[in-house]
C-alpha positions as CSV (number, residue, x, y, z in Angstrom):
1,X,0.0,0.0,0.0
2,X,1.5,3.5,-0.9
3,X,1.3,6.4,1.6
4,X,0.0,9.9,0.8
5,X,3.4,10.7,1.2
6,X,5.2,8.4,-1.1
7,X,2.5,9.4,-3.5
8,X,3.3,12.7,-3.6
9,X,6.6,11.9,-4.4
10,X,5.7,10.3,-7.7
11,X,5.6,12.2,-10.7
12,X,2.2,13.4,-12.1
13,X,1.9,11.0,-14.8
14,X,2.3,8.0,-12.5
15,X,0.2,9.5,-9.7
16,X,-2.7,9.6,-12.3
17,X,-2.5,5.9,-13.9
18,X,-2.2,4.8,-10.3
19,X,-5.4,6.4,-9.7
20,X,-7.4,5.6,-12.7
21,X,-6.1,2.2,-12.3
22,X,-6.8,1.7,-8.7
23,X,-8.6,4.3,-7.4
24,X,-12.4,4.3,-6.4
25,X,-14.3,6.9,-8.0
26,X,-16.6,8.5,-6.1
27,X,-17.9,11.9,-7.3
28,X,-16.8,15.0,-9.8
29,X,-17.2,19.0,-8.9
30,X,-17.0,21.5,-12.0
31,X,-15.0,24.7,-11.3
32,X,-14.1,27.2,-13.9
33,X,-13.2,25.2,-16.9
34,X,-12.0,22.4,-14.5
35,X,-14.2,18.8,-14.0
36,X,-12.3,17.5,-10.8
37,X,-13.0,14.0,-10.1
38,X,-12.6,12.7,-6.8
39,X,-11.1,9.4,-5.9
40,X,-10.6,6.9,-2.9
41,X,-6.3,5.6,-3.2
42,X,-5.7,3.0,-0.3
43,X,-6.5,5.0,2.7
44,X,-6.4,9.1,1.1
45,X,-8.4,11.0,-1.3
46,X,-7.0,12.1,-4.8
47,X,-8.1,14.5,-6.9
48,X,-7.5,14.4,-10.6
49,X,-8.1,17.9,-12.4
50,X,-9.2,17.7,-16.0
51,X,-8.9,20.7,-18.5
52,X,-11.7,21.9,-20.4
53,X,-11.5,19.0,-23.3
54,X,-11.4,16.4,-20.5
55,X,-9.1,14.7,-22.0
56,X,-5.8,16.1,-20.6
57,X,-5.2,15.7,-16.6
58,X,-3.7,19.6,-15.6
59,X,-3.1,18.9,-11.7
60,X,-3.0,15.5,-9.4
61,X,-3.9,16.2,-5.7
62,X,-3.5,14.5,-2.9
63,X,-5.7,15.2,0.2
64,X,-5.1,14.3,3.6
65,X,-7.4,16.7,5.2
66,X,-11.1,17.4,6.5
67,X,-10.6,20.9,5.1
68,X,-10.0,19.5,1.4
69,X,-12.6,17.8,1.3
70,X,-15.2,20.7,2.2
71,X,-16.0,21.0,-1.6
72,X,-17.3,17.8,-1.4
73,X,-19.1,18.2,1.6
74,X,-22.0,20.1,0.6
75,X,-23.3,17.6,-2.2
76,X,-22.0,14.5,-0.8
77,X,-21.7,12.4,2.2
78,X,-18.1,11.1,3.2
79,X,-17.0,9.1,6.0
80,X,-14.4,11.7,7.0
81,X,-12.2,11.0,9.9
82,X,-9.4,13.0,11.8
């Protein structure tokens, strides 16, 4: 099992086949011209942000906090513990 930690220390490309491989997708947000999807990786949340064609991954994010997740919060329910 990878850490949050180790994760981040992988480059962008491998942090986003990791997650589409293994990841558990659990819902999307729009923002701007940005569809973020959200995803469960071993025992953190990662966030892939796709451009406006969908099609090309612009930022991989890691989250390892409540606050993070707030987005998420107001249209879904999470099991979120600190």
């Amino acid at each position: 099992m990878l850490s949050a930690t180790d994760f981040n220390n992988l480059s962008p490309r491998h942090q986003a086949k990791l997650v589409l491989e293994q990841g558990h997708y659990l819902h999307h947000i729009i923002r701007g011209w940005c569809k973020i999807d959200l995803y469960w990786f071993h025992d953190f949340y990662v966030e892939l942000w796709f451009l406006y064609d969908l099609k090309t991954i612009g930022l991989v994010r890691a989250l390892t906090n409540k606050a993070s997740l707030e987005p998420y919060l107001e249209t879904i329910k999470l099991k979120v513990t600190t």
